[in-house]
BAZA-365466 format. One record per residue (C-alpha): z negated, y negated, x; residue in three letters. Coordinates in nm, 2 decimals, always signed. Layout:
residues N
[rec [Z; Y; X]; 'ala'];
...
***
This chain:
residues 380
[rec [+0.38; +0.99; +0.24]; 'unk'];
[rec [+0.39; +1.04; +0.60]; 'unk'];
[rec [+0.17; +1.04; +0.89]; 'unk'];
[rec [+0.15; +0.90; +1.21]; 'unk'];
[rec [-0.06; +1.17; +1.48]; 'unk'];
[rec [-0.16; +0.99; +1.76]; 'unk'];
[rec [-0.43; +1.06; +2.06]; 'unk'];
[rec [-0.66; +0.83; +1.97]; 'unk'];
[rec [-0.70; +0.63; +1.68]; 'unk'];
[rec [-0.92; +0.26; +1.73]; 'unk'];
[rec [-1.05; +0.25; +1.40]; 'unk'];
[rec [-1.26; +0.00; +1.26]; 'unk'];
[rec [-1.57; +0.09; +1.42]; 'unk'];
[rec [-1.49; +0.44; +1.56]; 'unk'];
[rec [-1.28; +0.59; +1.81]; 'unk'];
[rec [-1.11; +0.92; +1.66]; 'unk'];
[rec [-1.01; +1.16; +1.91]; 'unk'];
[rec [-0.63; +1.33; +1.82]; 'unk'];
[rec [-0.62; +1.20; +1.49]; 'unk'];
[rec [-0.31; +1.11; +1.23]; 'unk'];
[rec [-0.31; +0.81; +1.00]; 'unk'];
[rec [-0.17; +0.86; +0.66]; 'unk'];
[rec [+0.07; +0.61; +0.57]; 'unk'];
[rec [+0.23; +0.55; +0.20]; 'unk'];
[rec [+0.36; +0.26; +0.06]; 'unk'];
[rec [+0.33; +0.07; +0.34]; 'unk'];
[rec [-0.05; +0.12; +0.39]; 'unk'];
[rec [-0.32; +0.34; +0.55]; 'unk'];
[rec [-0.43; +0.58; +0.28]; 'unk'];
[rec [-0.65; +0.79; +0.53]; 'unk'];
[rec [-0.74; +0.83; +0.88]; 'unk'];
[rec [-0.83; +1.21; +0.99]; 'unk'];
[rec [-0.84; +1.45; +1.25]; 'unk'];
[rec [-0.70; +1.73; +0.99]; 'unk'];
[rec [-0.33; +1.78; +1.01]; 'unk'];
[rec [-0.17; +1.68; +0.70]; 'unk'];
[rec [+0.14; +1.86; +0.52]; 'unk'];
[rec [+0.37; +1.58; +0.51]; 'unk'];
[rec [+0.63; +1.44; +0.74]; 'unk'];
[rec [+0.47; +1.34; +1.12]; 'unk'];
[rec [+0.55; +1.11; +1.37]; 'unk'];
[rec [+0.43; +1.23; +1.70]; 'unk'];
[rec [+0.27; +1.03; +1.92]; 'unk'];
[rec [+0.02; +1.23; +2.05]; 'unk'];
[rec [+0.08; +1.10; +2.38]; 'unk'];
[rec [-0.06; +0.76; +2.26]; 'unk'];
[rec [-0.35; +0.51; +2.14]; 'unk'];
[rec [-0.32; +0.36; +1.81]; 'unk'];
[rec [-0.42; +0.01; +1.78]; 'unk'];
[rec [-0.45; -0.26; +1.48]; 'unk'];
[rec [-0.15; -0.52; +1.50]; 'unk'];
[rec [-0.26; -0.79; +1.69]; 'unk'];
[rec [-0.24; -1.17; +1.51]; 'unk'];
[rec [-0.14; -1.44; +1.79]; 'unk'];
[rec [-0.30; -1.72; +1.58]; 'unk'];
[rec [-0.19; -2.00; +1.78]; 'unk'];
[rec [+0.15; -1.98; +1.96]; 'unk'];
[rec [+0.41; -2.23; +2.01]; 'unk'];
[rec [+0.73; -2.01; +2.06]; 'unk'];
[rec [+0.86; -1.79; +2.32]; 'unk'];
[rec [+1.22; -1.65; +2.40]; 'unk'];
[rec [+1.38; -1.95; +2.37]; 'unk'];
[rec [+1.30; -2.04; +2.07]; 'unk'];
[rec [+1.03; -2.29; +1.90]; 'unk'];
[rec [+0.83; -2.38; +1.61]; 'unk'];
[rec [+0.96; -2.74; +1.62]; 'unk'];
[rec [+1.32; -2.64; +1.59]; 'unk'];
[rec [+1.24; -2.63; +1.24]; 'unk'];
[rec [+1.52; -2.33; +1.20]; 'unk'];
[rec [+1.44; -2.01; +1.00]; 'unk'];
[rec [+1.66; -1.84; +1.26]; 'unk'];
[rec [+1.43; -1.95; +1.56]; 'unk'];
[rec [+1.11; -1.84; +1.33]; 'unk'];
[rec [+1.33; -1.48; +1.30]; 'unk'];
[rec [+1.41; -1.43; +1.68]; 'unk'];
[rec [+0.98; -1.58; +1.73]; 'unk'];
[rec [+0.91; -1.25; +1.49]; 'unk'];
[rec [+1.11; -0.98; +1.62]; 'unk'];
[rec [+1.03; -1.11; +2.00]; 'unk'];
[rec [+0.62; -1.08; +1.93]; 'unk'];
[rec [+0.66; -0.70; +1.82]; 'unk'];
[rec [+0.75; -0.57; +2.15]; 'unk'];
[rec [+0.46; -0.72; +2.26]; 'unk'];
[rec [+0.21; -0.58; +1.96]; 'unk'];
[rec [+0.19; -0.88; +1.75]; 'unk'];
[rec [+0.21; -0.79; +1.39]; 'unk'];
[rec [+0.10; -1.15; +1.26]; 'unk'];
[rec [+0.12; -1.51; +1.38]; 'unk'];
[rec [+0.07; -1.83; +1.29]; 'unk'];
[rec [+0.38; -2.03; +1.43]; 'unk'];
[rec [+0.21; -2.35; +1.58]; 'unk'];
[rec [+0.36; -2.72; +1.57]; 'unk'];
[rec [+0.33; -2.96; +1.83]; 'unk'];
[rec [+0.25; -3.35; +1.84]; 'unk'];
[rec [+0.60; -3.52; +1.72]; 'unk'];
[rec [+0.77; -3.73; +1.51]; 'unk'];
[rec [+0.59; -3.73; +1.15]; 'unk'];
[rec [+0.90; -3.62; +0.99]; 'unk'];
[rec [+0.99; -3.37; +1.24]; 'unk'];
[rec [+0.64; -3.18; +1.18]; 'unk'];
[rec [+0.71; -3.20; +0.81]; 'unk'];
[rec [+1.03; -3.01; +0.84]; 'unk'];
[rec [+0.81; -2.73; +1.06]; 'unk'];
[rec [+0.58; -2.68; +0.81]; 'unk'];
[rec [+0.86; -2.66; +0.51]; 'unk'];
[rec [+1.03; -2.44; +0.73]; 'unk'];
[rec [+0.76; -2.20; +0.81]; 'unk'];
[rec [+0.68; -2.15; +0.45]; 'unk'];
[rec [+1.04; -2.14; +0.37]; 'unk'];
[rec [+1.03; -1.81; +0.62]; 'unk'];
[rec [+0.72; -1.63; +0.51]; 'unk'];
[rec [+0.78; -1.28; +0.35]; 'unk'];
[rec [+1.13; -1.29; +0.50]; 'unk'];
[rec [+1.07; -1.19; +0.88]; 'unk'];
[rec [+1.20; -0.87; +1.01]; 'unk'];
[rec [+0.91; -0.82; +1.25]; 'unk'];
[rec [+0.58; -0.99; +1.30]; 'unk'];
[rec [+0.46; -1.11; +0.99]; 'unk'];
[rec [+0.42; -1.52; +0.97]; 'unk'];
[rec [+0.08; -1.57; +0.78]; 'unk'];
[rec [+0.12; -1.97; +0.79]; 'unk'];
[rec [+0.14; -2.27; +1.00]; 'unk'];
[rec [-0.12; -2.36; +1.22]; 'unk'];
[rec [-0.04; -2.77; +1.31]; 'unk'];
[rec [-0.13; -2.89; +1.67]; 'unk'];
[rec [-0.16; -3.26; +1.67]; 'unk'];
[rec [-0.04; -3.50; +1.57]; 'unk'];
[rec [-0.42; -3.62; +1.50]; 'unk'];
[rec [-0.57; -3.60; +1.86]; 'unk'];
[rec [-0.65; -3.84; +2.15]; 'unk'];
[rec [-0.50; -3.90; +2.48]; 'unk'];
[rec [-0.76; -3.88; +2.73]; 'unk'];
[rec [-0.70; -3.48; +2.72]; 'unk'];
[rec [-0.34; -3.50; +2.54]; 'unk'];
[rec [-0.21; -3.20; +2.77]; 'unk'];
[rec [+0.15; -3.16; +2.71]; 'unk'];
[rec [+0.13; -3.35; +2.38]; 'unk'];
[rec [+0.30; -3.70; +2.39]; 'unk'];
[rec [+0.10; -4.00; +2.33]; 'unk'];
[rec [+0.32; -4.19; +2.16]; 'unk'];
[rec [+0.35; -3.96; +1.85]; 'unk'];
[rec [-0.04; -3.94; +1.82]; 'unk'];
[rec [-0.15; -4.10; +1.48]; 'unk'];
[rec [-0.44; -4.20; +1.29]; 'unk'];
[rec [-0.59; -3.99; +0.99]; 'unk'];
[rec [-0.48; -4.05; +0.67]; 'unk'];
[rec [-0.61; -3.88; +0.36]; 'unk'];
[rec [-0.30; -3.96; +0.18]; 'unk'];
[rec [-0.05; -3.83; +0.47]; 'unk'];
[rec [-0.27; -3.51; +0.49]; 'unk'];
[rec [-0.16; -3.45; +0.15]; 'unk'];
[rec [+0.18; -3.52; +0.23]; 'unk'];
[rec [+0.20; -3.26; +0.48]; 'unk'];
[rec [+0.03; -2.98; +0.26]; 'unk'];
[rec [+0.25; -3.04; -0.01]; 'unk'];
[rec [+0.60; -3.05; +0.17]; 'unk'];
[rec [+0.42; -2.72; +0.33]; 'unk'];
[rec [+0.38; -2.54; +0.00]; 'unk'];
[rec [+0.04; -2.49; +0.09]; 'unk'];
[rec [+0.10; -2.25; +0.33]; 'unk'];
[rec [-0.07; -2.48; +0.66]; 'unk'];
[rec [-0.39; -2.25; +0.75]; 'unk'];
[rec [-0.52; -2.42; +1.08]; 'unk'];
[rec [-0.51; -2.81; +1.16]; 'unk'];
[rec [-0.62; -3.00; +1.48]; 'unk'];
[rec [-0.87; -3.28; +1.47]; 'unk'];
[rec [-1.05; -3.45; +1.80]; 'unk'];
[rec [-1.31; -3.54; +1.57]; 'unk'];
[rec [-1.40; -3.86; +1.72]; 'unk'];
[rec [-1.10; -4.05; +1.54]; 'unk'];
[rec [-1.14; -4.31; +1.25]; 'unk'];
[rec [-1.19; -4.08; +0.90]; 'unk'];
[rec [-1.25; -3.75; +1.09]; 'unk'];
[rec [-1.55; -3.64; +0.92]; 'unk'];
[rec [-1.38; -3.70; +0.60]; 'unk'];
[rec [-1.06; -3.56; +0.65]; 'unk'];
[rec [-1.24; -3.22; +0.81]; 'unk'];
[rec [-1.42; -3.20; +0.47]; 'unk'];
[rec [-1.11; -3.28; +0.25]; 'unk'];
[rec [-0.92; -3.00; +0.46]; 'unk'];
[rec [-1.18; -2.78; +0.44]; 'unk'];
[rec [-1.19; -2.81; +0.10]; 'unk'];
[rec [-0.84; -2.72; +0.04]; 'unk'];
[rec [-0.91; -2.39; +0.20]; 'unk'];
[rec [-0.78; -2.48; +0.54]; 'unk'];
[rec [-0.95; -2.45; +0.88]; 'unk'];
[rec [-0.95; -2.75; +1.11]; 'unk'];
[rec [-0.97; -2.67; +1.48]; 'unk'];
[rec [-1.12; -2.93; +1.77]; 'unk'];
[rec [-0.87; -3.00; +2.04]; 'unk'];
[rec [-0.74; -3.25; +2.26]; 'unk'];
[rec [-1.04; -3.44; +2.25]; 'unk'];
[rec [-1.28; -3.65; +2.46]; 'unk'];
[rec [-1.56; -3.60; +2.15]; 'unk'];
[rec [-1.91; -3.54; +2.32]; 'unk'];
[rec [-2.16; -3.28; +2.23]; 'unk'];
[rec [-2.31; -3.45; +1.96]; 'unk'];
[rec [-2.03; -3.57; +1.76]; 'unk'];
[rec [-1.88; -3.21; +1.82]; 'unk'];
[rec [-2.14; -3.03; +1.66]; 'unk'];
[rec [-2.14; -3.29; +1.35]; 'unk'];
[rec [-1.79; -3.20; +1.33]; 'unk'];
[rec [-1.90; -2.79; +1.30]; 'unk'];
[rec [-2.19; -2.85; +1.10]; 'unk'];
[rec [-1.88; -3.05; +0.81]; 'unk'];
[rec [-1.68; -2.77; +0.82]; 'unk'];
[rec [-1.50; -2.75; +1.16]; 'unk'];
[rec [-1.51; -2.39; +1.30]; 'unk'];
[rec [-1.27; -2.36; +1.59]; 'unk'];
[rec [-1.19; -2.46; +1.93]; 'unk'];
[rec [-0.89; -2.54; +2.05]; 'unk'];
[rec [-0.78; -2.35; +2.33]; 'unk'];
[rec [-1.17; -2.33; +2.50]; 'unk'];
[rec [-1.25; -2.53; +2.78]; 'unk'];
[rec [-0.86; -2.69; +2.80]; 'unk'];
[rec [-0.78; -3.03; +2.65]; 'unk'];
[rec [-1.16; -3.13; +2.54]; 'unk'];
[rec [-1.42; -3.29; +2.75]; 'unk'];
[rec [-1.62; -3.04; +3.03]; 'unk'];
[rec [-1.97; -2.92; +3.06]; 'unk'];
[rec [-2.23; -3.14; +3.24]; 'unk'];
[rec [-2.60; -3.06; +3.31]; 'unk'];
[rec [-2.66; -3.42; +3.10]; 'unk'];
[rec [-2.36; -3.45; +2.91]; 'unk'];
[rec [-2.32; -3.10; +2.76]; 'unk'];
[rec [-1.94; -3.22; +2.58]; 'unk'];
[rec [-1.71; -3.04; +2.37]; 'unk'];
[rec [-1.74; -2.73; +2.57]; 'unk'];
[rec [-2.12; -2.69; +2.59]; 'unk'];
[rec [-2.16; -2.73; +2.15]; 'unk'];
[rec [-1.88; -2.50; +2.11]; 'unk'];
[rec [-2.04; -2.27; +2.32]; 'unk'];
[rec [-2.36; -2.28; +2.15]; 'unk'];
[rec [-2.29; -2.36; +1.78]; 'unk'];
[rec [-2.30; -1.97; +1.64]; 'unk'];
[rec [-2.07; -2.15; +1.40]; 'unk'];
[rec [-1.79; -2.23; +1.60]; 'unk'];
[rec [-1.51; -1.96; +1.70]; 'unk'];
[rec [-1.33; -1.96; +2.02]; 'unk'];
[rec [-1.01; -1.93; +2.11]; 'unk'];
[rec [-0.91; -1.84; +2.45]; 'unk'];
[rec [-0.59; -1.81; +2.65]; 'unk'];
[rec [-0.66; -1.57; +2.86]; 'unk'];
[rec [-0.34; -1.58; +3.15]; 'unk'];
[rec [-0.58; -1.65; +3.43]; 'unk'];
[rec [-0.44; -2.00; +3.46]; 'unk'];
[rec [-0.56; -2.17; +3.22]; 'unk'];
[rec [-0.96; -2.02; +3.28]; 'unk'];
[rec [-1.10; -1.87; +3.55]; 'unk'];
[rec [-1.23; -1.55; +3.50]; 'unk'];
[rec [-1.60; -1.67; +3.53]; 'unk'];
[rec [-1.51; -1.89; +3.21]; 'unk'];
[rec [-1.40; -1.57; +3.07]; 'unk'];
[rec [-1.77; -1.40; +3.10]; 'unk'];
[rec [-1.92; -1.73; +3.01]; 'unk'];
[rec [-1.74; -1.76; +2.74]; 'unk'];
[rec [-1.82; -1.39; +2.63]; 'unk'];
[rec [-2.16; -1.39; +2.70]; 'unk'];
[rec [-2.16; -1.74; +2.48]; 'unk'];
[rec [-1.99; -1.59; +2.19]; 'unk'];
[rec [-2.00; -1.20; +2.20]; 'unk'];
[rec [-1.67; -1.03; +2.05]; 'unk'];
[rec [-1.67; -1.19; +1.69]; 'unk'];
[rec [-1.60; -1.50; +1.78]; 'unk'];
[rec [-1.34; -1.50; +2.05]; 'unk'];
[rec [-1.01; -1.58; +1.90]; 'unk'];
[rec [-0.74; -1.45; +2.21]; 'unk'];
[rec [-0.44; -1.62; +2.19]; 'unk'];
[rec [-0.10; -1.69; +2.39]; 'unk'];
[rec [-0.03; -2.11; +2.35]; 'unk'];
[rec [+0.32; -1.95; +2.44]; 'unk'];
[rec [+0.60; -2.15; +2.47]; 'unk'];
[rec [+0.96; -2.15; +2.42]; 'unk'];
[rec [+0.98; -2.05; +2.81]; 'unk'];
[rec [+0.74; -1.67; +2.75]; 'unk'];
[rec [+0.98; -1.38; +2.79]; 'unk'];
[rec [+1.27; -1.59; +2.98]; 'unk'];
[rec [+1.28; -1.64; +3.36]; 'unk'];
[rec [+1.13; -1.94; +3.54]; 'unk'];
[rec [+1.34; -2.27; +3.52]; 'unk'];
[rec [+1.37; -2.60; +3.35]; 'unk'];
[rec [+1.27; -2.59; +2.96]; 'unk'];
[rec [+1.14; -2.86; +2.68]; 'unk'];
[rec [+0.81; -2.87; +2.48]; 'unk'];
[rec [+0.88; -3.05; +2.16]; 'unk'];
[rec [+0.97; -3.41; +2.32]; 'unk'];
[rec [+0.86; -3.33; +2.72]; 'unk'];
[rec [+1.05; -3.20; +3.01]; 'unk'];
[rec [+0.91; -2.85; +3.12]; 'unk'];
[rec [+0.94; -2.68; +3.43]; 'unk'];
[rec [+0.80; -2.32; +3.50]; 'unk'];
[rec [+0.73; -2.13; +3.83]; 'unk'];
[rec [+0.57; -1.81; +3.84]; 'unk'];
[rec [+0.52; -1.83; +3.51]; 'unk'];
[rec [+0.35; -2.14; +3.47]; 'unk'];
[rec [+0.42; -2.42; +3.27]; 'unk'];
[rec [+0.35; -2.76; +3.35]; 'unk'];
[rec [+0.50; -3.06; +3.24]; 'unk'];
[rec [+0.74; -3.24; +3.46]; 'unk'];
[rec [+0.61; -3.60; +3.39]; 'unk'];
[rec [+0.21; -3.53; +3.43]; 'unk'];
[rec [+0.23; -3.21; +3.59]; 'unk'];
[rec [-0.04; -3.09; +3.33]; 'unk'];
[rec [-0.02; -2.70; +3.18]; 'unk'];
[rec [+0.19; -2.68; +2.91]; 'unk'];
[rec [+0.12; -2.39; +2.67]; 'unk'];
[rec [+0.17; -2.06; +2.88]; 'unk'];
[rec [+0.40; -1.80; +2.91]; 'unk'];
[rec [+0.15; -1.50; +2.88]; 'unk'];
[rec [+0.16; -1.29; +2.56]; 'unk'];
[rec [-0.16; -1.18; +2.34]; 'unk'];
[rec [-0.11; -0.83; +2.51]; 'unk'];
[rec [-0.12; -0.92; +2.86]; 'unk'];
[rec [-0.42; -1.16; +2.78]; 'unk'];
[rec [-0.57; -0.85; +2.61]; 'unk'];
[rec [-0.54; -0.66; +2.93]; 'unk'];
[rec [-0.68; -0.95; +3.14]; 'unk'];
[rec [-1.01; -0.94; +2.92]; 'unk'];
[rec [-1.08; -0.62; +2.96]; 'unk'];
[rec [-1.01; -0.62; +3.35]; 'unk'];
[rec [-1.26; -0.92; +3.36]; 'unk'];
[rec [-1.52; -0.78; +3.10]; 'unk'];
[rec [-1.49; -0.45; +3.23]; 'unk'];
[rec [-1.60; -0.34; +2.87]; 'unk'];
[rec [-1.44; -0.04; +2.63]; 'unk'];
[rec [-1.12; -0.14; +2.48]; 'unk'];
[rec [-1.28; -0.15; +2.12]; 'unk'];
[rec [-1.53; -0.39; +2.23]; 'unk'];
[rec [-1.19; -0.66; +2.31]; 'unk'];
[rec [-0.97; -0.55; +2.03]; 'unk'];
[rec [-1.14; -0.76; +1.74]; 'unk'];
[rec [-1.07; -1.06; +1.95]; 'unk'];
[rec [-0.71; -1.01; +1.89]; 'unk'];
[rec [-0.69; -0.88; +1.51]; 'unk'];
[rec [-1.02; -0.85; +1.33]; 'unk'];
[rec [-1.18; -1.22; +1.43]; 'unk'];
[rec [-0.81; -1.35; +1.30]; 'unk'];
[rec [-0.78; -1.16; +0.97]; 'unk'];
[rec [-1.17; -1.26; +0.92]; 'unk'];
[rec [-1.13; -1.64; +0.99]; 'unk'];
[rec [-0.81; -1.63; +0.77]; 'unk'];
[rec [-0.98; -1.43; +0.51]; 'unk'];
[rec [-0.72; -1.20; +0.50]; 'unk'];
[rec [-0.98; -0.89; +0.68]; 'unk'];
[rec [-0.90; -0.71; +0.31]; 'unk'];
[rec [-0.58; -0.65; +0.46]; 'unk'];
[rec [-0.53; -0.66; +0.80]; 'unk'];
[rec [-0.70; -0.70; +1.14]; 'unk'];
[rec [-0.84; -0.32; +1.15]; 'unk'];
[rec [-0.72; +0.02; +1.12]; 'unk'];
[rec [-0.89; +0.15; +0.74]; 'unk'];
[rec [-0.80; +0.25; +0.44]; 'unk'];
[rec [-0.61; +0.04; +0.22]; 'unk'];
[rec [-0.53; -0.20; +0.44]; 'unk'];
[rec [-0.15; -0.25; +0.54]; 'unk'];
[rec [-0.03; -0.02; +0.83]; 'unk'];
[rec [+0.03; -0.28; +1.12]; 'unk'];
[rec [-0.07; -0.01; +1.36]; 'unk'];
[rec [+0.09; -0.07; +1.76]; 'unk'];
[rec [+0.10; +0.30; +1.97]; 'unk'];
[rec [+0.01; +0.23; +2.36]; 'unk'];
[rec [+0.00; +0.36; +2.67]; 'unk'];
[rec [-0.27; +0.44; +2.86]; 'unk'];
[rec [-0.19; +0.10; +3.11]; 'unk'];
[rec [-0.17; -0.10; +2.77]; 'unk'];
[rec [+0.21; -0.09; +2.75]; 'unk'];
[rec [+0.34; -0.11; +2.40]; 'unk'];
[rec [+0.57; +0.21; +2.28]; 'unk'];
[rec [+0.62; +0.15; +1.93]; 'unk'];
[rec [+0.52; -0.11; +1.64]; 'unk'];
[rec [+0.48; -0.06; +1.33]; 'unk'];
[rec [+0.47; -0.33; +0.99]; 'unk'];
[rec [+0.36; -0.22; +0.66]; 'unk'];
[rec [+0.44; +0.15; +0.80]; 'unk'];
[rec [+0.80; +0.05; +0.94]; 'unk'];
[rec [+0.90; +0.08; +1.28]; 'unk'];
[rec [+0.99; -0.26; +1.38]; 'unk'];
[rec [+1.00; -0.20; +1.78]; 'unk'];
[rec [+1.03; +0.17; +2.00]; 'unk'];
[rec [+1.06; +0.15; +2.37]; 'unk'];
***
């Protein structure tokens, strides 16, 4: 056993002052402000935090989801810890059929074997989505629904796929968000021109998240509420948000937060290959990518493509824009995720019994160490 003093401890529901969090086979065993006779790591200087779970992220550091290499899903893991990511979901992109089934096989072919964050599954971006708000996904790899291929693609996955996009106007989108619901996986509403109505139908079969709010799906009107206003109002529907201050203005940010409260705001990065490397020319799956200042846009359309930000930096632009305590924003980077994913039993707060993905930070938010089933995985 060993313990980890830190001085102050973010757990679920509770802020312990100068506290130490007991750590044995790789879990939390208890969380106490009385010093323990074991071995401690001091960190008094420091805030422990739950391990944040990017749920939606493309790559970074070069490397990408779509290279379909174990390697690239290695360098994607050990990258996210210096930034406080402890789980993620790597994310596909609209492609060649084939291509995407490699991703998946891949991704599964990876999990349990990463050195740093933990990959929980595959989340799949497209390639069942519409044009009119494609983004930086290629039309000409966009493809009907197909009960049959669906199958396909969860088999050669090994059933690990836990998220799947849907613009739920398509031919057999009602049915296929039952069937995938059924099989235990989530389908998310993006890059769609659905309208309000057809959204919420969507929700109410078993749809429950939103791509990337208020990018790639039709706006809010007074008279023509769209995508955005039912995801905003169906108490069914979680959010995700990337929250660089590109992709939403920080009035969104309130709106969205005054629409959803802190339970059902999924933060996440959309983070591409480009994220942690310095501006220049780069690819997104098929397209031409060129970033400046840290902005991604596509070199054909000029439209955003993913983002460079990380989950921690979005973190620290919520609460900046909220102005709210930090332990009002953390479950919108680890607890909402392990909830949705049904994995909360394990990860997502700072309690007993659940693994000890704990992050130490600075009072600016910077991250100093990172830890995985009680491991250091990162030190500054």
């Amino acid at each position: 056993m060993k313990a980890i003093k830190a001085k102050e401890i973010y757990a679920h529901q509770q802020v312990i002052d100068t506290g130490y969090l007991l750590i044995e086979d790789g879990k939390i065993i208890n969380i106490t402000t009385k010093k323990p006779s074991c071995e401690i790591l001091d960190y008094s200087g420091y805030a422990a935090i739950p391990g944040m779970i990017d749920l939606h992220i493309h790559g970074l550091a070069g490397n990408d989801t779509m290279d379909g290499s174990i390697n690239s899903l290695q360098e994607m893991s050990t990258s996210l810890v210096r930034h406080g990511v402890t789980g993620f979901l790597p994310t596909t992109l609209t492609h060649d059929f084939e291509k995407i089934k490699n991703a998946v096989k891949i991704v599964s072919e990876a999990i349990g074997q990463t050195r740093g964050a933990e990959i929980i599954g595959s989340y799949v971006e497209g390639p069942y989505i519409t044009p009119e708000y494609r983004g930086a996904h290629p039309t000409k790899f966009m493809r009907d629904l197909s009960l049959s291929e669906l199958t396909e693609l969860i088999e050669v996955s090994n059933n690990t796929i836990k998220v799947m996009t849907i613009a739920p106007e398509k031919k057999l989108a009602i049915d296929a968000i039952q069937f995938l619901t059924e099989k235990g996986i989530h389908v998310s509403i993006g890059h769609t021109n659905a309208d309000y109505d057809i959204t919420n139908k969507a929700i109410e079969q078993g749809a429950r998240i939103a791509v990337h709010t208020y990018n790639g799906m039709r706006g809010f009107n007074h008279r023509d509420p769209g995508c955005v206003g039912a995801v905003l109002t169906n108490d069914h529907c979680y959010c995700e948000c990337i929250a660089d201050l590109q992709h939403v203005h920080p009035g969104a940010i309130k709106l969205l937060y005054k629409s959803k409260g802190n339970d059902h705001i999924l933060l996440i990065s959309d983070s591409m290959a480009a994220a942690d490397l310095p501006d220049g020319q780069y690819s997104l799956g098929t397209l031409a990518v060129k970033v400046e200042n840290k902005i991604a846009r596509t070199v054909e359309t000029g439209s955003l493509a993913g983002s460079t930000t990380n989950l921690m930096e979005c973190l620290k632009n919520v609460k900046d824009v909220l102005e709210i305590p930090l332990e009002r924003i953390l479950p919108m980077v680890s607890l909402n995720q392990a909830k949705l994913l049904k994995i909360d039993h394990e990860v997502g707060s700072l309690e007993s019994g659940k693994k000890a993905n704990i992050v130490l930070v600075d009072k600016e938010l910077n991250v100093k160490v990172t830890f995985v089933n009680g491991e250091i995985v990162y030190s500054d």
